[in-house]
LUMROPA-790729 format. One record per atom (N, C-alpha, C): residue number from 0; residue in one letter; x, y, z. Coordinates in steps of 0.05 Angstrom, whole numbers, plus 5000, padded with zeros to 4 digits. Layout:
<atoms>
NUM/a/X/Y/Z
...
</atoms>
This chain:
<atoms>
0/x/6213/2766/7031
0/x/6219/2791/7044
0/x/6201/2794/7068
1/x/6219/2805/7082
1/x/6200/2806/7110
1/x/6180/2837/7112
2/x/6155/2836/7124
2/x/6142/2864/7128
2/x/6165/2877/7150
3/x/6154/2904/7131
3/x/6172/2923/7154
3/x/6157/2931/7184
4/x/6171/2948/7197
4/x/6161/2940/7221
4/x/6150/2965/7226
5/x/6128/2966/7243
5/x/6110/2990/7244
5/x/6124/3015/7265
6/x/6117/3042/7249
6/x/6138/3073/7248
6/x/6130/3072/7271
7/x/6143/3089/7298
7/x/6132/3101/7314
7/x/6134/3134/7307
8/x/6107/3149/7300
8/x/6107/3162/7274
8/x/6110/3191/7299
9/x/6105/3184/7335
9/x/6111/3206/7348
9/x/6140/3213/7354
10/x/6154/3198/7352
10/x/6179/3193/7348
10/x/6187/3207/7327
11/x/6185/3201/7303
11/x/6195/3216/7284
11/x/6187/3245/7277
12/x/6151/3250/7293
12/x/6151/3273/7298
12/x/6156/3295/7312
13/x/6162/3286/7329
13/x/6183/3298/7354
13/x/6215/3299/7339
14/x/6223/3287/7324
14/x/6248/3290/7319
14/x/6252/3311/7296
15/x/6229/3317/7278
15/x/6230/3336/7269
15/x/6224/3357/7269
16/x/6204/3365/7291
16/x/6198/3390/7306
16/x/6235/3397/7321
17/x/6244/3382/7334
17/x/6277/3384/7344
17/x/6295/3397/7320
18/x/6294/3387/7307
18/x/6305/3398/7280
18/x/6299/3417/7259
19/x/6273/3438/7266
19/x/6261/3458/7257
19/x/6271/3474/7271
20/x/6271/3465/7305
20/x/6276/3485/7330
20/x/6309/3494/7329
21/x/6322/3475/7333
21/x/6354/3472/7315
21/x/6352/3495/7297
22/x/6348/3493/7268
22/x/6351/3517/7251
22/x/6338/3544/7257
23/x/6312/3545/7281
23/x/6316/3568/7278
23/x/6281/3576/7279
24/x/6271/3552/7274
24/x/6239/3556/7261
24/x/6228/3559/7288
25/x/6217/3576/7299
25/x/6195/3582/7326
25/x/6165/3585/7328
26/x/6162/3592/7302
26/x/6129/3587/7290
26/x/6121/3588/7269
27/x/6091/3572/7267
27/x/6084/3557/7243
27/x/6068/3572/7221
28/x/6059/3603/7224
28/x/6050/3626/7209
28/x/6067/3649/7216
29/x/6071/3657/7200
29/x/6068/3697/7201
29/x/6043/3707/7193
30/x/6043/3732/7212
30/x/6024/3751/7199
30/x/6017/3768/7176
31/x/6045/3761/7165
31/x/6036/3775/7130
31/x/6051/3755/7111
32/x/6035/3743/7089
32/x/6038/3730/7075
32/x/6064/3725/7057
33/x/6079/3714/7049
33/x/6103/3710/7026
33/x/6105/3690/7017
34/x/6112/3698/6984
34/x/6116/3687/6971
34/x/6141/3673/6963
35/x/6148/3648/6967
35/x/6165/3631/6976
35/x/6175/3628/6942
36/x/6170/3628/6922
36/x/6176/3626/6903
36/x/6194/3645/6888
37/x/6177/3680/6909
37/x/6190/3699/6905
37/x/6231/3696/6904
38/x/6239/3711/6892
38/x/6272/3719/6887
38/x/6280/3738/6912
39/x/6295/3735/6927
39/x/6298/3752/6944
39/x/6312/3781/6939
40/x/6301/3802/6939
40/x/6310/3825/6934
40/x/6339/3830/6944
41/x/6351/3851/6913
41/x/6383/3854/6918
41/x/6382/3870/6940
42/x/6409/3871/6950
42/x/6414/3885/6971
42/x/6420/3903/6962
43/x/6426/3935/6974
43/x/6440/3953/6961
43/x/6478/3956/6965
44/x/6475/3958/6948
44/x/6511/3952/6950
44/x/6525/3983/6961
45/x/6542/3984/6975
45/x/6556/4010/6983
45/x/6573/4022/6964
46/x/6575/4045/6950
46/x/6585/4057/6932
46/x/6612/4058/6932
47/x/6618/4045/6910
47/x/6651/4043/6910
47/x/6659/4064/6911
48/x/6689/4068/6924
48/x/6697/4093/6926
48/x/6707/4101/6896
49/x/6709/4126/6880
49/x/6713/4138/6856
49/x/6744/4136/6857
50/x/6753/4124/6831
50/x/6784/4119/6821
50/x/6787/4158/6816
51/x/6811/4164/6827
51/x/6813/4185/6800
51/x/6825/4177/6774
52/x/6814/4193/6755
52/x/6818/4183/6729
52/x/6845/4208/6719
53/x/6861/4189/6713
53/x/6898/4206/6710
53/x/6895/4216/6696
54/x/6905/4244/6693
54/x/6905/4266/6680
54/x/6923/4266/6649
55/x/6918/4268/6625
55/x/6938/4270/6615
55/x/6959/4287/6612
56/x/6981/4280/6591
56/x/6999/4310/6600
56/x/6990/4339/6588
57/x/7004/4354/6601
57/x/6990/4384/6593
57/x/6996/4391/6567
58/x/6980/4403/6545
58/x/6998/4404/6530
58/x/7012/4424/6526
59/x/7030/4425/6517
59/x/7060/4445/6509
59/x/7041/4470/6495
60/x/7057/4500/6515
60/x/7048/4524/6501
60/x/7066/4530/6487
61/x/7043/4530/6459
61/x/7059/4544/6438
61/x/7089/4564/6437
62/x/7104/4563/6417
62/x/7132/4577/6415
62/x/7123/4606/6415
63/x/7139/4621/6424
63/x/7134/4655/6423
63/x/7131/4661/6389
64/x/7116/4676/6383
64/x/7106/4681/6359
64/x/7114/4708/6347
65/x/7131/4720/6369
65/x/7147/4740/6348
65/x/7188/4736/6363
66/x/7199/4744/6346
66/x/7233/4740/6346
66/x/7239/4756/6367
67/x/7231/4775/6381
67/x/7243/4780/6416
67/x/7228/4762/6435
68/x/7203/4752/6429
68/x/7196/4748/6453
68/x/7208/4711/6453
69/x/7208/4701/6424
69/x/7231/4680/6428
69/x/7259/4675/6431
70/x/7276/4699/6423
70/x/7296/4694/6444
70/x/7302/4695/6469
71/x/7276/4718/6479
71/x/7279/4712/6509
71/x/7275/4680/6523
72/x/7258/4671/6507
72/x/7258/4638/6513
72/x/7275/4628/6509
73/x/7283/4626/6481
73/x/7304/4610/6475
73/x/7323/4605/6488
74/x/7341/4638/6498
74/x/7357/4628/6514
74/x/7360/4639/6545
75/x/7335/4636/6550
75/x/7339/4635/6584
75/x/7332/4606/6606
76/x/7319/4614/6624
76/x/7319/4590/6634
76/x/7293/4567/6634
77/x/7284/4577/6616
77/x/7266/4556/6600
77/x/7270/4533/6579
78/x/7288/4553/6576
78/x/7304/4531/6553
78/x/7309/4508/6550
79/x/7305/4483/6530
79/x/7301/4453/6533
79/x/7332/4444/6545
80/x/7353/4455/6545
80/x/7381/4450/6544
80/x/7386/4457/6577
81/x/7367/4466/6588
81/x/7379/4471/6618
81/x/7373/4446/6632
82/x/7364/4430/6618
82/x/7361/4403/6644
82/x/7398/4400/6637
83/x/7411/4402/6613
83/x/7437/4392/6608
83/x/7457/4401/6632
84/x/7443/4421/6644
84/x/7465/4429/6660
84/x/7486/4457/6659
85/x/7490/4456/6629
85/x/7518/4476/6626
85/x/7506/4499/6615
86/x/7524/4516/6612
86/x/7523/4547/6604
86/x/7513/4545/6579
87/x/7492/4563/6571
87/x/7475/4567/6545
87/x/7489/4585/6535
88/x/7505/4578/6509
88/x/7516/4599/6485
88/x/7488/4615/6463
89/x/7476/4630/6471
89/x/7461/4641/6457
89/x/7468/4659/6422
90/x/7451/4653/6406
90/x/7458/4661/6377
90/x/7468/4687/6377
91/x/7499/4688/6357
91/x/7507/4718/6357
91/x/7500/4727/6323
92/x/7507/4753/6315
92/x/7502/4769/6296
92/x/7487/4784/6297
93/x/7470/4795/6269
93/x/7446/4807/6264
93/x/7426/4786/6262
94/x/7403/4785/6279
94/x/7380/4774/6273
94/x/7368/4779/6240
95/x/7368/4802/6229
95/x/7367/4806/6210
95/x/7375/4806/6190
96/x/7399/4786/6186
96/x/7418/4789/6158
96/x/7410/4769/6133
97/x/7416/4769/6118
97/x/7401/4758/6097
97/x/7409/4726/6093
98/x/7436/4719/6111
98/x/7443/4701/6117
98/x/7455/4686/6145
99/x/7437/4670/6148
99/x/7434/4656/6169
99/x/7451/4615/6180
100/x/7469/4618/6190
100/x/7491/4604/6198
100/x/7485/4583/6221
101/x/7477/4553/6223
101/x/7473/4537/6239
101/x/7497/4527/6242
102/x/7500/4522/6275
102/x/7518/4502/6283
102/x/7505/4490/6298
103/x/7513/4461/6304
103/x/7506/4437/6324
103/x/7502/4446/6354
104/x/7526/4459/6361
104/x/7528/4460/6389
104/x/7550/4474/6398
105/x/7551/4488/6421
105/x/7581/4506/6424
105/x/7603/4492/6423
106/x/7620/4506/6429
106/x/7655/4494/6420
106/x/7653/4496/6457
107/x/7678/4482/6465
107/x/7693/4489/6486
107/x/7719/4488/6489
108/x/7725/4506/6476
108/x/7757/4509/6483
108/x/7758/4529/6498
109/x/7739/4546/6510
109/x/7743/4559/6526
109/x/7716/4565/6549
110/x/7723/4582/6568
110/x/7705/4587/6584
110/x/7698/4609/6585
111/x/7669/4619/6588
111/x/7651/4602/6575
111/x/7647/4592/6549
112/x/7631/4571/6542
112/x/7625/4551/6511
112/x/7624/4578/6498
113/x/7631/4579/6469
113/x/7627/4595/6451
113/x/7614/4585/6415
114/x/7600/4594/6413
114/x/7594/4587/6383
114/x/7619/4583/6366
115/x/7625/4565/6354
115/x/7652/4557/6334
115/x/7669/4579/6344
116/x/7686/4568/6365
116/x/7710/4581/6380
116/x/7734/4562/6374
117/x/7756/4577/6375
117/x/7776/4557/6380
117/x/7792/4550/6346
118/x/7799/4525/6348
118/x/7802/4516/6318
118/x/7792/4522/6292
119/x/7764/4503/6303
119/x/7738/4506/6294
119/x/7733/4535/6284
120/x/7733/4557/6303
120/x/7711/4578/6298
120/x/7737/4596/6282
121/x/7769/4586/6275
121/x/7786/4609/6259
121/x/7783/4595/6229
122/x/7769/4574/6232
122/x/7775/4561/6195
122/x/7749/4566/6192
123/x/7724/4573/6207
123/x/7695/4584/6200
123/x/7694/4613/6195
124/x/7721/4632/6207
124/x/7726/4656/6199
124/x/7741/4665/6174
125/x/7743/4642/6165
125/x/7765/4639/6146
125/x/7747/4633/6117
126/x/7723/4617/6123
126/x/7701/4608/6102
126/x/7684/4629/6102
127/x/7676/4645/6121
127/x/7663/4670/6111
127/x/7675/4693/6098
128/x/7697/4692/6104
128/x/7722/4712/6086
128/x/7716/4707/6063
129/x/7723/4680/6051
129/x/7720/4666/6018
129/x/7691/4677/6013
130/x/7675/4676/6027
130/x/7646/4688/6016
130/x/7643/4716/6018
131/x/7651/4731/6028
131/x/7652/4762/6022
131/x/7635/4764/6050
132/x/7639/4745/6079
132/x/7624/4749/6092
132/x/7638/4762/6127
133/x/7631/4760/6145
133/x/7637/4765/6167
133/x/7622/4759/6204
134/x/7632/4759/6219
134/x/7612/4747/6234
134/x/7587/4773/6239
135/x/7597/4797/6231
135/x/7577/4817/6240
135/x/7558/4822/6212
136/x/7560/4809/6197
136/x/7539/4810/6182
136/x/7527/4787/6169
137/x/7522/4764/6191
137/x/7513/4744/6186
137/x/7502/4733/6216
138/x/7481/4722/6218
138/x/7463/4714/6239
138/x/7475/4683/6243
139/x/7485/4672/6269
139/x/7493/4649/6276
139/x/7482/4636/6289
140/x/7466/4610/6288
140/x/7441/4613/6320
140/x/7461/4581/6329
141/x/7451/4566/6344
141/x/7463/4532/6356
141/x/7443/4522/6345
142/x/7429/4491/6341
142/x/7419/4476/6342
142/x/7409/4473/6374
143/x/7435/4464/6383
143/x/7430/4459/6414
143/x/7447/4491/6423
144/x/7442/4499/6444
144/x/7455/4526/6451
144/x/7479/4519/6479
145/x/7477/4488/6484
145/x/7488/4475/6512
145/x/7510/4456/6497
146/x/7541/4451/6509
146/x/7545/4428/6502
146/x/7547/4401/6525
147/x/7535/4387/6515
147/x/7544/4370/6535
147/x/7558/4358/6545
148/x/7576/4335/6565
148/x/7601/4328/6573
148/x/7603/4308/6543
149/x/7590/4294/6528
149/x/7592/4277/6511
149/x/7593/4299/6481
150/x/7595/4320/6482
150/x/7604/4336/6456
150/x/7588/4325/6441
151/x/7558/4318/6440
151/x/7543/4314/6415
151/x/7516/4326/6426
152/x/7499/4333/6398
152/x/7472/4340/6408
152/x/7458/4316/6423
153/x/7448/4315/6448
153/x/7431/4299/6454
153/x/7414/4282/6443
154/x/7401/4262/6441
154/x/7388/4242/6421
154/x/7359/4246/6434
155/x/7355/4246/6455
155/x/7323/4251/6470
155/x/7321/4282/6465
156/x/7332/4295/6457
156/x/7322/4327/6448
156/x/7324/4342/6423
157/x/7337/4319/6403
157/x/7340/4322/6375
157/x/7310/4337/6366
158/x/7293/4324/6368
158/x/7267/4323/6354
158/x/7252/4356/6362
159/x/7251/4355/6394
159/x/7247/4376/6402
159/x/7264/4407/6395
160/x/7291/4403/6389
160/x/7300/4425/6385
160/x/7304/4429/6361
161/x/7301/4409/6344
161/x/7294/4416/6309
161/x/7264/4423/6301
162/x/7252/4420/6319
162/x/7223/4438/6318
162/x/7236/4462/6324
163/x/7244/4473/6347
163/x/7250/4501/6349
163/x/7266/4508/6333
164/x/7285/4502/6322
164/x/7308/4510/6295
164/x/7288/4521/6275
165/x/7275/4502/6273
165/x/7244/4508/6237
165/x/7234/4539/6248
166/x/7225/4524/6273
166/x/7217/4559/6291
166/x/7219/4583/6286
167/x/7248/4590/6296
167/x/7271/4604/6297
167/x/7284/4618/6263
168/x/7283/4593/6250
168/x/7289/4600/6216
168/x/7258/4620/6205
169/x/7230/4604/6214
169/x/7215/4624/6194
169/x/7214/4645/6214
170/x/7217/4652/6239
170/x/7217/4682/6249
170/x/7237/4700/6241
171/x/7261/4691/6230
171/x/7278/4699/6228
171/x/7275/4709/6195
172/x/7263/4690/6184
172/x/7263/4687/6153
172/x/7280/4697/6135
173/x/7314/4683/6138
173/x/7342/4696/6134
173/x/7331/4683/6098
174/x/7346/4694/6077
174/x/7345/4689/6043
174/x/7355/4670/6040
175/x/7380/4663/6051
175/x/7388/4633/6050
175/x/7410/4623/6072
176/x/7401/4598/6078
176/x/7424/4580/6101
176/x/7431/4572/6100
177/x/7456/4566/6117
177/x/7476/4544/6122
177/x/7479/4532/6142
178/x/7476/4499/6135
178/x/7477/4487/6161
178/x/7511/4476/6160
179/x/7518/4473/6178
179/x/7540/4462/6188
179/x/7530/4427/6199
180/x/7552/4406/6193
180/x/7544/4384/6206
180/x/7520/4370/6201
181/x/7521/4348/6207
181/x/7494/4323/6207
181/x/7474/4326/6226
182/x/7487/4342/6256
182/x/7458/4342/6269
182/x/7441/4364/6251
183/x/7453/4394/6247
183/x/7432/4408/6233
183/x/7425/4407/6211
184/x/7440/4386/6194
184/x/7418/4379/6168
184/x/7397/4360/6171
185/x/7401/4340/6190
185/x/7378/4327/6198
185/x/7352/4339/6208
186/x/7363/4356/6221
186/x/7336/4380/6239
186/x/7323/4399/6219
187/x/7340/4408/6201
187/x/7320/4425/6182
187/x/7316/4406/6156
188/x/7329/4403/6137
188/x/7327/4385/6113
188/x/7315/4345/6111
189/x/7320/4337/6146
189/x/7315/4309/6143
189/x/7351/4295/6142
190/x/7366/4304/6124
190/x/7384/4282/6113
190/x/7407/4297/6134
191/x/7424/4277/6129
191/x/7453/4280/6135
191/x/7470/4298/6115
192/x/7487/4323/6128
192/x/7508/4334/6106
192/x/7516/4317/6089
193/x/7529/4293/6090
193/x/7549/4279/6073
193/x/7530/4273/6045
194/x/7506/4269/6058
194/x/7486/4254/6037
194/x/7475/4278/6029
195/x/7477/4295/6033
195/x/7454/4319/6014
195/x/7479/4329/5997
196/x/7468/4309/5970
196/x/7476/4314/5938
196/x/7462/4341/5926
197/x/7449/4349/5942
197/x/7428/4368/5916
197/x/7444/4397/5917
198/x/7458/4390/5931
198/x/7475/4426/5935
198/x/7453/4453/5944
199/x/7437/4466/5935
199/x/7427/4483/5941
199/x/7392/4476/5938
200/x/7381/4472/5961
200/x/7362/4457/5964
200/x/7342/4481/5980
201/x/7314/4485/5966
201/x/7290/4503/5979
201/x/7287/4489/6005
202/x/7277/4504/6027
202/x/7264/4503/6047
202/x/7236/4509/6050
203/x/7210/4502/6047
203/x/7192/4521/6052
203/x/7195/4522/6091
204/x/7179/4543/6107
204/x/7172/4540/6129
204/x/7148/4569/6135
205/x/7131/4564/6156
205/x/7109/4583/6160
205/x/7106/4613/6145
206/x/7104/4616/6120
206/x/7102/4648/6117
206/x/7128/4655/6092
207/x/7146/4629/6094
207/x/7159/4635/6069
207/x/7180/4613/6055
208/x/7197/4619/6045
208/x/7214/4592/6041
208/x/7250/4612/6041
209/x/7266/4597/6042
209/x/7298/4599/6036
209/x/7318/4584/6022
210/x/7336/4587/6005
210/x/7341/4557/6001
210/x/7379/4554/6021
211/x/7380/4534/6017
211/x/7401/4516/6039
211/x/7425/4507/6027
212/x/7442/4508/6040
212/x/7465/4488/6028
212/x/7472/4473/6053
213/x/7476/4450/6064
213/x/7490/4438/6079
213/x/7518/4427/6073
214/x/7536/4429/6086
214/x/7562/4421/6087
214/x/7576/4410/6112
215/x/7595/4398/6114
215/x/7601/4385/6128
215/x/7619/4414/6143
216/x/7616/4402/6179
216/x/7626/4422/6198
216/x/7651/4427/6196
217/x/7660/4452/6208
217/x/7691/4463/6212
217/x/7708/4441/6220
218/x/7702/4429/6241
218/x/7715/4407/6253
218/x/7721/4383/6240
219/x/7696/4376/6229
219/x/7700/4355/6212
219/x/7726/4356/6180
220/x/7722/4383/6182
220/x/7740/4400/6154
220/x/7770/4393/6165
221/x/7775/4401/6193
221/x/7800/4408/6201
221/x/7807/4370/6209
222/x/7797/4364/6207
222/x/7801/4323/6205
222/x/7817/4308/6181
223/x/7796/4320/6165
223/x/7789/4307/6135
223/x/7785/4334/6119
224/x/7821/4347/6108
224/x/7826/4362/6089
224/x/7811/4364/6059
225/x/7819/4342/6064
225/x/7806/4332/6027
225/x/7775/4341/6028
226/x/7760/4343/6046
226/x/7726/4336/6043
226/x/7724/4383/6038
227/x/7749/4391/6052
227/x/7741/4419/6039
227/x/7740/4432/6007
228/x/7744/4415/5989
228/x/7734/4417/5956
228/x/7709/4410/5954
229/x/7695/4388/5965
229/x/7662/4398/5965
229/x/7657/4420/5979
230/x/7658/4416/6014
230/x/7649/4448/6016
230/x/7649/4469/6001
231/x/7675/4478/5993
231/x/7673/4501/5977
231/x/7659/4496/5944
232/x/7657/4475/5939
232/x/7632/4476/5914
232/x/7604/4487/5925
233/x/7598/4476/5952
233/x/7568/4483/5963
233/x/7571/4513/5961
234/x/7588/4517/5977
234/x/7594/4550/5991
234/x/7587/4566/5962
235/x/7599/4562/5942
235/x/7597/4569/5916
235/x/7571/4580/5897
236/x/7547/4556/5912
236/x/7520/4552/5904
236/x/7514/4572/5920
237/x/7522/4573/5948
237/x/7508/4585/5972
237/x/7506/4616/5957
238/x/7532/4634/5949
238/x/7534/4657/5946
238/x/7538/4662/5912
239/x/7525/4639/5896
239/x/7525/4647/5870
239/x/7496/4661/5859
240/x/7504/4679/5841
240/x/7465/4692/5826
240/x/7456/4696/5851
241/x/7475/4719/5880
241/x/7461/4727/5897
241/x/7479/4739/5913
242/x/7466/4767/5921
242/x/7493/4786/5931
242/x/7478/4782/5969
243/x/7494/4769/5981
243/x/7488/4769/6008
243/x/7495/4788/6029
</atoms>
């Protein structure tokens, strides 16, 4: 191997003073000492701007807590049924009668919607006759108080307006009820008319209880003849061991 050949060591020192000067380096002290080992201090960061934090929904004020100041709700323009659009059939009779009469939803055979009008509302005049009853001495309220172009209670407002039905029954606190149809046995009792075997079935609700019969609706009656020998077994329970 051959010796290497001798540095020209000003040369290389000159080339790295060039390359100190390059990056930046202009002299060989400062006047106050540092610590090169030291971490270099964080910067301060600029304050993120604040998210707002989304509000939840409001919650729902309570139902009117006495029977005028909830029908004025019920059926004015607060009412859950006015997004539907149509004319609100509001509950007829005595608020006060000892018996209290659910229907689904108005009739329209005429203008304006009417609570069981029409077909419907002469074979429902015809079943309170058989009971020793009448429309003026019996309280009739809707389920829904609107009908819609599709003639059924709504499915997105079921829930909500069978809370107000429960409502509506203990302000009212009628001795005993009758629902008409599957939407309002579902809203007060849970079940479907066809399926509620028990015939005369307790209710409790806030402050007291009633008991119930559900039966299948006028309409459904004037369909399916045959299905009016149960009704009038219920009807039977409804106004037996009790002068209404």
């Amino acid at each position: 191997m051959g010796i290497e050949g001798a540095t020209d060591w000003r040369a290389e020192a000159a080339s790295a003073l060039s390359w100190w000067r390059d990056a930046g380096v202009d002299v060989l002290v400062e006047d106050e000492p540092r610590d090169w080992t030291a971490r270099p201090a964080a910067t301060a960061q600029p304050d993120a701007p604040s998210r707002p934090v989304p509000a939840g929904p409001e919650p729902e004020a309570p139902l009117p807590a006495t029977i005028e100041a909830f029908l004025d709700w019920r059926y004015g323009a607060s009412a859950p049924e006015a997004v539907i659009g149509e004319p609100i059939a509001p509950a007829e009779g005595d608020v006060a009668a000892p018996l209290m009469i659910v229907t689904d939803l108005p009739e329209f055979d005429g203008a304006p919607p009417a609570l069981l009008d029409g077909a419907a509302g002469k074979l429902f005049d015809r079943i309170l006759a058989a009971i020793g009853q009448s429309r003026d001495s019996i309280y009739l309220v809707p389920l829904c108080a609107s009908r819609p172009i599709t003639g059924q209670v709504p499915r997105d407002l079921e829930d909500k307006l069978g809370e107000i039905l429960r409502h509506h029954i203990a302000l009212a606190a009628p001795a005993r009820l009758l629902l008409l149809g599957q939407a309002t046995s579902r809203a007060v009792l849970g079940t479907d008319a066809a399926r509620n075997t028990e015939g005369l079935t307790p209710f409790n609700y806030s402050g007291g209880k009633c008991d119930v019969v559900a039966i299948r609706h006028p309409r459904f009656l004037l369909n399916k003849p045959a299905a009016k020998a149960d009704a009038w077994k219920d009807l039977q329970l409804l106004i037996g061991g009790q002068s209404l």
